[in-house]
matplotlib code that plots the C-alpha trace (Angstrom):
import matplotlib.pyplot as plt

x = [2.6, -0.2, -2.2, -1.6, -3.7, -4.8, -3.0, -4.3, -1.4, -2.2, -0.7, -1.5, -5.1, -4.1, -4.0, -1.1, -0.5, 1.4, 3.0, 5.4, 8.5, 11.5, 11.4, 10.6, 7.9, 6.7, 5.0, 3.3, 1.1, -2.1, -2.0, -5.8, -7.8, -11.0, -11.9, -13.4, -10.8, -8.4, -10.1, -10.1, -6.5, -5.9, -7.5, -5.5, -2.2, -3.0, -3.2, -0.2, 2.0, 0.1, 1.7, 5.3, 5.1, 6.0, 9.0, 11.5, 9.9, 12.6, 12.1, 13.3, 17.0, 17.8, 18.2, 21.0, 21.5, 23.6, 21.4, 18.2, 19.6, 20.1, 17.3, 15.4, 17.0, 16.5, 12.9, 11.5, 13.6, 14.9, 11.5, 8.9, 10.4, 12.2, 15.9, 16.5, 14.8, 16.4, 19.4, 18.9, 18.0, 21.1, 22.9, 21.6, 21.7, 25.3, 26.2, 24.2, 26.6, 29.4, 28.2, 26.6, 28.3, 26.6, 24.1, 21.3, 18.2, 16.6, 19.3, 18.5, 17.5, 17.4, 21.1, 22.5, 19.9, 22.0, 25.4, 24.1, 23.2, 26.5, 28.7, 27.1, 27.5, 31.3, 31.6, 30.7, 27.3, 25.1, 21.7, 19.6, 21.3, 21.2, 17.7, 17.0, 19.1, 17.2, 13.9, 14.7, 17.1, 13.5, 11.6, 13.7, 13.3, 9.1, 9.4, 11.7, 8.7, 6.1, 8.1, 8.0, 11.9, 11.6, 8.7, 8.0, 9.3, 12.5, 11.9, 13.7, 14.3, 12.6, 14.6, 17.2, 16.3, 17.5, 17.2, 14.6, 15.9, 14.2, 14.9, 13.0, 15.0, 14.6, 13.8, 17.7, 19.1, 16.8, 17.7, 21.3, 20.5, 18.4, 20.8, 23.6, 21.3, 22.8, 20.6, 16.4, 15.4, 16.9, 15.9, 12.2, 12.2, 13.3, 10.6, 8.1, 9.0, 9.0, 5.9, 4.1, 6.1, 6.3, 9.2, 11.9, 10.2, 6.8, 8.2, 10.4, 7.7, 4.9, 3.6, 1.5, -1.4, -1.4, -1.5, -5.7, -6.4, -9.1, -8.6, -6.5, -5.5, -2.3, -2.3, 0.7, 0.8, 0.2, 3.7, 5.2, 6.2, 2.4, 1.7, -2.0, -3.1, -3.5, -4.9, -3.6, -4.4, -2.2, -1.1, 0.3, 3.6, 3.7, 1.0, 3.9, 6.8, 4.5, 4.2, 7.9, 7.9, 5.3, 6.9, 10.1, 8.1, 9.0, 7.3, 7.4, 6.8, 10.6, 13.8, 14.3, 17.1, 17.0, 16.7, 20.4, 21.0, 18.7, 20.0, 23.7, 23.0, 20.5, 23.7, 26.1, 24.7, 23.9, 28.0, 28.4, 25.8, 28.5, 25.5, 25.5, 26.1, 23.8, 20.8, 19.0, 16.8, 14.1, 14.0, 12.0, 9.8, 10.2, 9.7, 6.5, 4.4, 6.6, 5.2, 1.5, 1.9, 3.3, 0.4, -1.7, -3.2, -5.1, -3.3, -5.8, -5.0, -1.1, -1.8, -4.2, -1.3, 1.2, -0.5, 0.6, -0.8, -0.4, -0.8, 2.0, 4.1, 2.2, 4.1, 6.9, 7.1, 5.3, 8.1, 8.2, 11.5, 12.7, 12.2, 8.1, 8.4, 10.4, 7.4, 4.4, 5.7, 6.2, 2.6, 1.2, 0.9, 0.6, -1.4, 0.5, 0.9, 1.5, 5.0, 5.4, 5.5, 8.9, 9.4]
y = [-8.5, -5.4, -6.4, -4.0, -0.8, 1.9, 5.2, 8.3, 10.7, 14.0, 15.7, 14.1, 12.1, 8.9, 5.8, 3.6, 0.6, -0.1, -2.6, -4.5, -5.7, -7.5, -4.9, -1.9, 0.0, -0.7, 1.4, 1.2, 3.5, 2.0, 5.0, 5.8, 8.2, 5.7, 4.3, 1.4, 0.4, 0.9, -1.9, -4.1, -3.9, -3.8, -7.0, -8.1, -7.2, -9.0, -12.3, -11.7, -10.5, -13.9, -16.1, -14.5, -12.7, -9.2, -9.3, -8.3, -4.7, -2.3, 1.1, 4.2, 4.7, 0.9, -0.4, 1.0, 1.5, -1.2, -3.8, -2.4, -1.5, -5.7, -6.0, -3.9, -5.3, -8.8, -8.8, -6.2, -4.8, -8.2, -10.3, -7.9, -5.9, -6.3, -6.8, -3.6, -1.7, -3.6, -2.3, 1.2, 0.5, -1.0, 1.9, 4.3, 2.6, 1.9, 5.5, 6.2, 4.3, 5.9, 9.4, 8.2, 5.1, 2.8, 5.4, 4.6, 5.1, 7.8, 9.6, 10.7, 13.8, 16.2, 17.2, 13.6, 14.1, 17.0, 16.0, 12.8, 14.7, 17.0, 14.3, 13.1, 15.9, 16.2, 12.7, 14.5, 12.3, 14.1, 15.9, 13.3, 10.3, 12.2, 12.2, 8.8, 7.7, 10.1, 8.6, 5.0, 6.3, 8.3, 4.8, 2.8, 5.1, 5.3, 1.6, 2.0, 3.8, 1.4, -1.0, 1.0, 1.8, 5.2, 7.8, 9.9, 9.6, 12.3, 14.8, 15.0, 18.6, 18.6, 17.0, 19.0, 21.2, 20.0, 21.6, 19.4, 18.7, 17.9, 14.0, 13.8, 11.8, 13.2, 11.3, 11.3, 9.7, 7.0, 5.9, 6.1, 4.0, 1.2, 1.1, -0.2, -2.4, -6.0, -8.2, -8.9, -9.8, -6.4, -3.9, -5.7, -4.7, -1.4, -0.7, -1.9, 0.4, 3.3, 2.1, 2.0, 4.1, 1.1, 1.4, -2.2, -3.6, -3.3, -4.5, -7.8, -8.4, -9.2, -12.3, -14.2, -14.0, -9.9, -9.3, -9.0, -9.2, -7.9, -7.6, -5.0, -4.4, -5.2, -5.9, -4.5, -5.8, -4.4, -5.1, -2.6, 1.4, 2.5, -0.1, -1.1, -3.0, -1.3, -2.2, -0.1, -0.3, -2.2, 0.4, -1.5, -0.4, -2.7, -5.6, -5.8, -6.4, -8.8, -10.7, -11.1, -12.3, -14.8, -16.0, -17.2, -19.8, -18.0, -18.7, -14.5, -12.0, -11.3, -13.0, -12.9, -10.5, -7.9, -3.9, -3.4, -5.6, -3.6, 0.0, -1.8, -3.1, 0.2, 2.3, 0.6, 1.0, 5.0, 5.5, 3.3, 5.5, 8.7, 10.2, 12.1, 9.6, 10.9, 9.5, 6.6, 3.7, 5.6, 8.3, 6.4, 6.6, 10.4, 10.3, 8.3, 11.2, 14.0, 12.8, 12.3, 15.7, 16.6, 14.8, 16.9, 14.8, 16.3, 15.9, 13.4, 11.3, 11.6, 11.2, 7.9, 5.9, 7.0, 5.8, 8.7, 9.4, 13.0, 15.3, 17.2, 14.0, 14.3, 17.9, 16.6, 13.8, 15.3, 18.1, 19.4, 19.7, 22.5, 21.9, 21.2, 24.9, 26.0, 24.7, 25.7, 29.0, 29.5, 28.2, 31.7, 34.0, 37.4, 39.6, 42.4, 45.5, 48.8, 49.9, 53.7, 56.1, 58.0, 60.8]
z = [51.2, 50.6, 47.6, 44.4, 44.3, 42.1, 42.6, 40.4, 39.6, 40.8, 37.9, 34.9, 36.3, 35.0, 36.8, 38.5, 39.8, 43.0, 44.5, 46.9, 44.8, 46.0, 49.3, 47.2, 46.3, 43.0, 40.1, 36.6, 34.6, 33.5, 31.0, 31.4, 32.9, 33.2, 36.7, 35.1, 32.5, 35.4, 37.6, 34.6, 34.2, 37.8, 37.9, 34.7, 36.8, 39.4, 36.9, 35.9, 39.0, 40.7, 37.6, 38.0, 34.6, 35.6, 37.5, 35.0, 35.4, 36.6, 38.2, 36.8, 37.0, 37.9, 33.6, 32.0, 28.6, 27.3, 28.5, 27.5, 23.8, 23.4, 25.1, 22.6, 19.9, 20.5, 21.7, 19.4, 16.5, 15.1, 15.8, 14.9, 11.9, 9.0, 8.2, 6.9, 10.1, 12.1, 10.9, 11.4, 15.2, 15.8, 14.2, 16.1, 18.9, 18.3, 17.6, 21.1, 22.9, 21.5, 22.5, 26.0, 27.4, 29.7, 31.2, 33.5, 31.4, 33.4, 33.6, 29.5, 28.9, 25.8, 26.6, 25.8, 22.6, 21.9, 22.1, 20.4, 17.4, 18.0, 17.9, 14.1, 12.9, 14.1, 12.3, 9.3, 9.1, 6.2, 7.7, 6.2, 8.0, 11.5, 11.1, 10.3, 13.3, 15.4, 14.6, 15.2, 18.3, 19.5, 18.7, 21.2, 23.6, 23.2, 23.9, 26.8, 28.3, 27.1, 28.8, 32.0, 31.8, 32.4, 33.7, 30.9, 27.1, 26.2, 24.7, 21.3, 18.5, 15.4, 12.8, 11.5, 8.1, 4.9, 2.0, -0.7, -3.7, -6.9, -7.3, -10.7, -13.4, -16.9, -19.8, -20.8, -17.2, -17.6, -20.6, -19.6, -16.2, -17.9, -20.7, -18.1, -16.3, -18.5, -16.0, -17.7, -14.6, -12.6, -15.5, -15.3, -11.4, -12.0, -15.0, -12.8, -9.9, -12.3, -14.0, -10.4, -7.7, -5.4, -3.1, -3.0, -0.4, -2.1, -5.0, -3.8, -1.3, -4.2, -4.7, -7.5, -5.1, -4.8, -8.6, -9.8, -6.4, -7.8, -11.5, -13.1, -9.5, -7.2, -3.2, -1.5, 2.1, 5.1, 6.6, 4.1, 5.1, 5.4, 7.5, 6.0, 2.9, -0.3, -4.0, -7.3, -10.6, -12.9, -16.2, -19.2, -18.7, -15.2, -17.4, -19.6, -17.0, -15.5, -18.5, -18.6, -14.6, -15.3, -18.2, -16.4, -14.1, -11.0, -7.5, -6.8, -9.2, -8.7, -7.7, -3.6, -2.8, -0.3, -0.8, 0.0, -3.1, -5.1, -4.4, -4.9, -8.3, -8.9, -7.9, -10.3, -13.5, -12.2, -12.3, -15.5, -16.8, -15.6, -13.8, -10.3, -7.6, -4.9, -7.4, -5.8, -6.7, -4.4, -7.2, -9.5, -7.1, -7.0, -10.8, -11.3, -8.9, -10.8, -14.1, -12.9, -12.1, -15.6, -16.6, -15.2, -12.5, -9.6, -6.1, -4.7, -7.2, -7.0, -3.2, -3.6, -6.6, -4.1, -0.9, 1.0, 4.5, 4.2, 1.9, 2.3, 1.2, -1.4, -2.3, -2.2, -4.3, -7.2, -7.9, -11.2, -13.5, -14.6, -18.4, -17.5, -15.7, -18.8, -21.2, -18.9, -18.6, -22.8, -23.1, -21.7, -24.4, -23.8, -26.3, -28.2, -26.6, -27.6, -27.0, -25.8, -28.2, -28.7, -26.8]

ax = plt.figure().add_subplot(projection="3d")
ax.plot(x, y, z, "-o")
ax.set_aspect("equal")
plt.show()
C-alpha cells in the first residue's frame, strides 16, 4: 500500500492528504496553505492512520443523512453543549428530514436549503423560528465538513428579514408581571435578571463562587452564549436579591431548574397579568439596556454591562419607548417667534 502524500489543490492552494483506503482512493484537507505545517500534520496523519483511528472517514457522497444527523447528535450536540442547544439541533435536524429524506450528504445544495426553508414557512413556522433552525441546521452541516463528510460547506441565504420590535417593558407591565409571580424564590430570579440583563442560563448557571469574584463584581462563565468569561459590577438592586439567595442556605445562588422552566413559569404570570403573550422572559433583558439608555448612558457602556460582541447588538437592545421619545422630544423648547403679520 503507497504511503499517504501531500496533494496541493490547484484551485484553492491548500494542502491534501491522500491515501489508499479499503481499495479506494482516499482524501482529506489539511486546510492550510503552509508547506511546513502541512508536513507536520502529514506526519501526525500518518500516527493516526498507523493506530487505526481514521477509518470511519467517508468520501463525499458515501454518508447519508440520517446517519450522520445521529451521528452528529450523539457525538457533538448532546456531549459538548447544553440541553437547551441541543435541542434546537435536533429540531432542525428533524424538520430536515422531513423536507429531504435520507439524502446522501453531498448531494445538498442550496436548493434543498430552499425548499427546507419553503416547507417552514408552509408549516406556518413564524420568521424568527426559521431562522433559528437555519442556524443550528447551517452548524451541522460546518461540522459535516469539518468531519470531511462533504467537500466544501453549503452554501445557505441570509436569514430571512423580520421586522424589530421594541421589546421594552414599561414601568406598568412590570409591576403587573411581578405582582403575579406568588413564588420568593422565582420573583428574586426575575429581579435579578432585570437588575443585571443576564440571560437564564447566566443566571441559573451562577454559583457562590462567581459573586465578588472580585468584589462588587460577578463571574459569568465562559460556557454561556458569548462563549468567554466575563466580570460585572454588582448594583444594589442585584446586592439586594442576593441577600435574599444567601439567606435561604442554598448551595447556588438559585434553585436548579432549567431555562424552559423559567420562560414557563415567566410566561404564566405574563397572561395572569392579561398582558400580550408574545412578551418573553428575554425581555428583561431587552429592558435593563433600554433603561441605561434612558439613563443616558454612552453606547460603550451599554455594550460592555451587556457583553455584546458587536456593536450593532448593541442597537438593538437599547431601544427606546415611545413615552422616553414622547418626553425627549417636549424637552426642546423652541424660542417664540413672530407669527406673520395679517395680510
Amino acid at each position: 500500500m503507497a504511503a499517504p502524500y501531500l496533494w496541493k489543490h490547484p484551485k484553492h492552494g491548500t494542502y491534501c492528504v491522500i491515501w489508499m483506503q479499503g481499495g479506494k482512493q482516499r482524501r482529506k484537507s489539511l486546510k492550510t496553505r503552509d508547506r511546513k505545517i502541512a508536513n507536520i500534520k502529514l506526519n501526525h496523519f500518518k500516527r493516526e492512520l498507523t493506530a487505526g483511528k481514521v477509518s470511519s472517514i467517508i468520501r463525499k457522497g458515501n454518508r447519508r443523512f440520517y446517519a450522520f444527523a445521529d451521528e452528529f447528535l450523539k457525538e457533538h450536540a448532546d456531549a459538548r453543549t447544553r440541553d437547551k442547544t441541543a435541542d434546537l439541533y435536533r429540531v432542525a435536524l428533524e424538520k430536515a428530514k422531513l423536507s429531504w429524506g435520507d439524502i446522501p450528504l453531498g448531494h445538498i445544495s442550496s436548493r434543498h436549503i430552499d425548499a427546507y426553508i419553503s416547507d417552514m414557512i408552509r408549516a406556518g413556522l413564524a420568521k424568527p423560528t426559521i431562522n433559528k433552525n437555519l442556524r443550528h441546521l447551517k452548524g451541522a452541516l460546518r461540522k459535516a465538513f469539518d468531519w470531511d463528510y462533504i467537500d466544501r460547506p453549503v452554501k445557505f441565504p441570509p436569514p430571512l428579514p423580520v421586522e424589530e420590535k421594541s421589546r421594552f417593558l414599561s414601568a406598568e407591565q412590570l409591576q403587573a408581571i411581578f405582582g403575579n409571580i406568588p413564588d420568593q424564590e422565582f420573583y428574586d430570579l426575575c429581579l435579578f435578571a432585570l437588575c443585571t440583563g443576564l440571560r437564564s442560563g447566566e443566571v441559573l448557571s451562577l454559583t457562590w463562587e462567581d459573586i465578588d469574584n472580585p468584589e462588587q463584581f460577578m463571574r459569568i462563565d465562559s460556557r454561556q452564549k458569548s462563549k468567554r468569561e466575563n466580570r460585572i459590577p454588582i448594583n444594589s438592586g442585584a446586592r439586594a436579591v442576593l441577600d435574599r439567595c444567601r439567606a435561604r442556605g442554598m448551595d447556588r445562588v438559585f434553585r436548579e431548574i432549567s431555562t424552559t422552566r423559567v420562560s414557563k413559569l415567566f410566561k404564566k404570570a405574563v397572561r395572569k397579568a392579561k398582558l400580550p403573550d408574545d412578551i418573553r422572559f428575554h425581555d428583561l433583558r431587552h429592558t435593563f439596556g433600554s433603561m441605561l439608555a434612558m439613563a443616558g448612558r454612552q453606547g460603550k457602556d451599554i455594550q460592555d454591562l451587556m457583553r455584546h460582541a458587536s456593536f450593532a447588538s448593541t442597537l438593538v437592545y437599547a431601544k427606546l419607548s415611545p413615552d422616553h421619545l414622547r418626553e425627549a422630544s417636549e424637552s426642546v423648547h423652541v424660542p417664540l417667534l413672530p407669527m406673520p403679520a395679517k395680510k
